[in-house]
C-alpha positions in Angstrom: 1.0 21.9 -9.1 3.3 23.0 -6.6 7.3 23.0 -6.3 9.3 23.7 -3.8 12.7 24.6 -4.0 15.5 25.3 -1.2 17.8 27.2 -2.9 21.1 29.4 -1.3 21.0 31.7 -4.5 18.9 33.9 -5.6 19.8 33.8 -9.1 19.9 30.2 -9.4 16.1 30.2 -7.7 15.2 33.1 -9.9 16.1 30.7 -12.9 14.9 27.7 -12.0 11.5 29.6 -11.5 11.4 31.0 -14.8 12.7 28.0 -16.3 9.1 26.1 -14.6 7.2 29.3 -15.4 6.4 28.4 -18.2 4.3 25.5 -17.2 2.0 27.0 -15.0 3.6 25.1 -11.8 3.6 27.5 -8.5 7.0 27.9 -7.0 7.7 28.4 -3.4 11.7 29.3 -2.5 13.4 29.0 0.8 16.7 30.2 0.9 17.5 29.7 3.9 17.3 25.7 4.2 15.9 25.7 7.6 12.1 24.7 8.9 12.6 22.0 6.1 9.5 20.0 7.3 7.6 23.2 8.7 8.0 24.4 4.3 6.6 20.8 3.3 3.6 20.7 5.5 2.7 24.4 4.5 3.3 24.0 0.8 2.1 20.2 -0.1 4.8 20.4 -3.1 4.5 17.9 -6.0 8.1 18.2 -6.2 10.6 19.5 -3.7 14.1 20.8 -5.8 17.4 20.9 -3.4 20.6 22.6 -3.9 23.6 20.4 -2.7 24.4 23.3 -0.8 21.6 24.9 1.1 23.3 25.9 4.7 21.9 24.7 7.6 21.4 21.2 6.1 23.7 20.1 3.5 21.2 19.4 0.5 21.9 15.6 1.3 20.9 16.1 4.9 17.3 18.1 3.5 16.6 14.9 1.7 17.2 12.6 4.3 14.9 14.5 6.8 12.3 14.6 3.8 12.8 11.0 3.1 12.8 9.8 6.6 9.5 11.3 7.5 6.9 9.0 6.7 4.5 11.4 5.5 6.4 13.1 3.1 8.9 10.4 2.0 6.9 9.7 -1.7 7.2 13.2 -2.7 9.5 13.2 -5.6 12.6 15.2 -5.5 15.2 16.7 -7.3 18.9 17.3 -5.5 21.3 20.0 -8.0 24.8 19.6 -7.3 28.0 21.7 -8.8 30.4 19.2 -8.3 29.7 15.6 -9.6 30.6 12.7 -6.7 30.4 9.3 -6.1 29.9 10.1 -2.6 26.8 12.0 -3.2 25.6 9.9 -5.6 26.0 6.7 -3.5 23.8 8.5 -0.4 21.5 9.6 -3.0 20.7 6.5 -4.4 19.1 4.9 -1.0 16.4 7.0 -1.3 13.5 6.5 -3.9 12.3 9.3 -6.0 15.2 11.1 -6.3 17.1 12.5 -9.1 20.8 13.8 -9.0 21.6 16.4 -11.4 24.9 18.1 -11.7 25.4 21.6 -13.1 25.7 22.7 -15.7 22.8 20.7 -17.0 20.4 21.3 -20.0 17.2 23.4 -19.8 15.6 20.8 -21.9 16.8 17.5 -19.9 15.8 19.7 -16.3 12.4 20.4 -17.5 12.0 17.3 -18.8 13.4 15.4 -15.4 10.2 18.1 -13.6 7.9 16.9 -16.3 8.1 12.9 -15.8 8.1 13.6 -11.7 5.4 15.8 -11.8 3.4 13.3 -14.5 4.7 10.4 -11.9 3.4 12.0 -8.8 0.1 12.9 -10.1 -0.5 9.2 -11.2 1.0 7.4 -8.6 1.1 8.9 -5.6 -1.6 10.0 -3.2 
């Protein structure tokens, strides 16, 4: 399985690689945030992981272009967040198959979140 993550940090993407290390799961890493649609064609992820962020796009703004393309909008994806909002949150929540996690969050309950969307994609989706 594949994941893709946009991710401004290297540290944070180093972690969240070895955090999914573990369960055999292929991780692709753009930093930058741009070529957002360009990444998903190339990579076919099982699960696209977006910090709140990533510069171009806001993280918000990588999900929307995501969710807005037909062919990619059923991907499952996670957006990470520092800050907790009700703004974010309420943007979020118009799109299906997305999670909103806010930092500092538990390895347990982030692997577990990439477990049940992974599980998910592989039984529902085409």
């Amino acid at each position: 399985m594949k994941v893709l993550v946009f991710e401004t940090s290297k540290d944070r993407a180093k972690l969240i690689s070895d955090l999914l290390d573990d369960y055999r799961y292929k991780i692709h890493i753009n930093y930058e945030g741009n070529e957002v649609l360009n990444n998903v064609q190339e990579v076919k992820p099982s699960l696209i992981i977006v910090n709140a962020s990533v510069r171009p796009d806001s993280g918000v703004g990588i999900v929307d272009k995501i969710k807005s393309d037909p062919r990619y909008s059923k991907i499952p994806m996670i957006l990470i967040s520092n800050f907790n909002s009700t703004e974010l949150t309420a943007k979020i929540k118009k799109y299906t198959n997305v999670d909103y996690l806010v930092e500092p969050f538990k390895i347990k309950n982030f692997r577990h979140i990439v477990e049940r969307w992974i599980n998910f994609r592989s039984l529902y989706v085409n």
